[in-house]
C-alpha positions in Angstrom: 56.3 -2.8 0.5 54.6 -0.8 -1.7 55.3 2.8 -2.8 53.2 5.3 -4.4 54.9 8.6 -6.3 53.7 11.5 -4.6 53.3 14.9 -5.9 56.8 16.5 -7.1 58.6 12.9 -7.0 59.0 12.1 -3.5 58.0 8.3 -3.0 56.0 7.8 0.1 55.5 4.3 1.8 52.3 2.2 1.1 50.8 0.0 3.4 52.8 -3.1 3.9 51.1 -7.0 3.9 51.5 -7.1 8.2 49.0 -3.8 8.1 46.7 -4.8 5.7 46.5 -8.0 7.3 46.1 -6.4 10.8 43.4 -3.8 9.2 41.7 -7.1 7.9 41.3 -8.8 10.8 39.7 -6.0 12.6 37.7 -4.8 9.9 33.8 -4.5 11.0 32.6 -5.8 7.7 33.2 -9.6 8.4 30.9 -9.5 11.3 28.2 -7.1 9.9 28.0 -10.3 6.7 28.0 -12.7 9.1 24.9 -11.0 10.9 23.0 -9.9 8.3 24.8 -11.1 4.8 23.0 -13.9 3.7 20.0 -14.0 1.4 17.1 -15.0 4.2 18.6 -12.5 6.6 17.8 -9.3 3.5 14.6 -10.4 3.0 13.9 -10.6 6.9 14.9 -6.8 6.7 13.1 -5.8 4.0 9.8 -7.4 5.2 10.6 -5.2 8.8 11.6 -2.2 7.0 8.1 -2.7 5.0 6.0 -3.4 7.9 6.3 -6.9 8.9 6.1 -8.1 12.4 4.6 -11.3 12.9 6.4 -15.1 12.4 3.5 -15.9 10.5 3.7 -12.8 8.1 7.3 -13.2 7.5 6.8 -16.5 6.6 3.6 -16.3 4.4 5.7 -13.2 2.8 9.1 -14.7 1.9 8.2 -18.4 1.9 10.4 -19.6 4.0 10.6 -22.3 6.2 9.8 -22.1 9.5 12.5 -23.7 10.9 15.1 -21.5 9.1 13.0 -17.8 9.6 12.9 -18.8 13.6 16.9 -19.3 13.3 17.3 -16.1 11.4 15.0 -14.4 13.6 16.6 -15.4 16.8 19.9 -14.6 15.3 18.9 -10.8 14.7 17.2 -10.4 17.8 20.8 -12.1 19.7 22.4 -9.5 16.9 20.4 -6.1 18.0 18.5 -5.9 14.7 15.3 -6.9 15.7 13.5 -6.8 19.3 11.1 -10.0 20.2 8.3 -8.3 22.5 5.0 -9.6 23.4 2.3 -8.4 21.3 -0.2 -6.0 23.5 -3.5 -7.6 21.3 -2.6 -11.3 21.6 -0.6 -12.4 24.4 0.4 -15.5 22.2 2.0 -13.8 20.0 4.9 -12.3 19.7 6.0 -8.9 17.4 9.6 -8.6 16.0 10.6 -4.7 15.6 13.4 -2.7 13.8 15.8 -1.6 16.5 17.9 1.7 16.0 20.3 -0.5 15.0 18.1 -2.3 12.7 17.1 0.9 11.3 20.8 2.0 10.5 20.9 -0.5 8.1 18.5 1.1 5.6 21.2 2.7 3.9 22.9 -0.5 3.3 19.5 -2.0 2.2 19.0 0.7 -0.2 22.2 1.2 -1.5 22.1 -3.0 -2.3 18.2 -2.5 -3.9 20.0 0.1 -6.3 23.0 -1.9 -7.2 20.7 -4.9 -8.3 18.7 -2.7 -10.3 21.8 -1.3 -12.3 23.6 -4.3 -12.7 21.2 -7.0 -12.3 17.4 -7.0 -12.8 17.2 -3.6 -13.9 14.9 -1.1 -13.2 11.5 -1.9 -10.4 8.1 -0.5 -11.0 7.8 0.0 -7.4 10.6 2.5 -6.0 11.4 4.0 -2.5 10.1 7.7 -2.4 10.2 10.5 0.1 6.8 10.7 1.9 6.0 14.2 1.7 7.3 14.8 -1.9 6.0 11.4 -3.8 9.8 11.5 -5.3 11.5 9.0 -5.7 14.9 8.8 -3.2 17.9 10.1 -5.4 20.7 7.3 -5.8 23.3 6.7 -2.5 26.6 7.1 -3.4 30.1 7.9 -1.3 30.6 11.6 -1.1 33.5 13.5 0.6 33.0 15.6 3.7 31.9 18.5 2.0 29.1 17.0 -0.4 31.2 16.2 -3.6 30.9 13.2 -4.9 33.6 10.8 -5.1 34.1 7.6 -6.8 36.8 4.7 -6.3 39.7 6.6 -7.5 39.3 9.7 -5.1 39.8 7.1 -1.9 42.8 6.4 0.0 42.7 4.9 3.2 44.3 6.6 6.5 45.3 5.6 9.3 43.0 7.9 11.9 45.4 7.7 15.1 48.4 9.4 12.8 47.8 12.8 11.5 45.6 11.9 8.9 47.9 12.9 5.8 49.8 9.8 5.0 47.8 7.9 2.6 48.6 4.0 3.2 47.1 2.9 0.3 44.7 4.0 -2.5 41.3 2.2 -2.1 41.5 1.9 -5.9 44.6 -0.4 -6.1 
């Protein structure tokens, strides 16, 4: 077990391996990645969040094959990402929509956009801005319930069914 020193001395009792192995194995991120985290699945996204609704303009705008986009389609649709409806001015085709769901990922997508730009392909011509101001969208980061922001080593994790004041481990160790 770990243990952490706590103000005035006292130790207080981390989070063992048992819980952090029963924390990981019902964590929500491995089955959010497995939905959405690969690199066909992001560019699906951001062609819906920019507009996209037809197979044929998904493909002509990623360049992908079509055989792989109607897999990745039809595994965001099963997913709740996307919706497959018929579209109203062609009956043979069909148009592929954002869901609510869908939609809740813009954060993620944003937040991922600004990462690569910092710390891989640096700064894009073309940024996300806010429609009635022509600004640009101020940078995502992890704030605390009142607005401040915080960074990795203001985190702890908590356990939410105890009474929320026993830290079981710093999200920075």
């Amino acid at each position: 077990m770990r243990f952490d020193r706590g103000e005035g001395g006292q130790c207080r009792q981390m989070m063992d391996i048992d819980r952090f192995k029963e924390a990981a194995l019902t964590c929500p991120i491995p089955p959010a990645v497995e939905l959405i985290g690969e690199k066909w699945a992001f560019l699906i996204l951001r062609g819906a969040l920019n507009g996209l609704e037809h197979f044929e303009e998904f493909q002509a705008g990623l360049g992908i094959a079509r055989n792989i986009l109607s897999d990745r389609l039809a595994k965001m649709v099963a997913g709740g990402i996307l919706e497959r409806t018929p579209d109203p001015s062609d009956k043979r085709k069909v148009v592929y929509s954002l869901t609510a769901k869908g939609e809740g990922l813009l954060p993620v997508f944003l937040t991922l956009r600004q990462w690569g730009e910092e710390w891989g392909y640096g700064k894009m011509r073309v940024v996300l801005a806010d429609r009635r101001d022509g600004r640009p969208v101020r940078k995502l980061c992890v704030q605390a319930h009142d607005g401040r922001d915080l960074e990795l080593r203001d985190l702890t994790w908590i356990d939410r069914e105890d009474s929320g004041e026993i830290p079981l481990k710093t999200a920075a160790e």
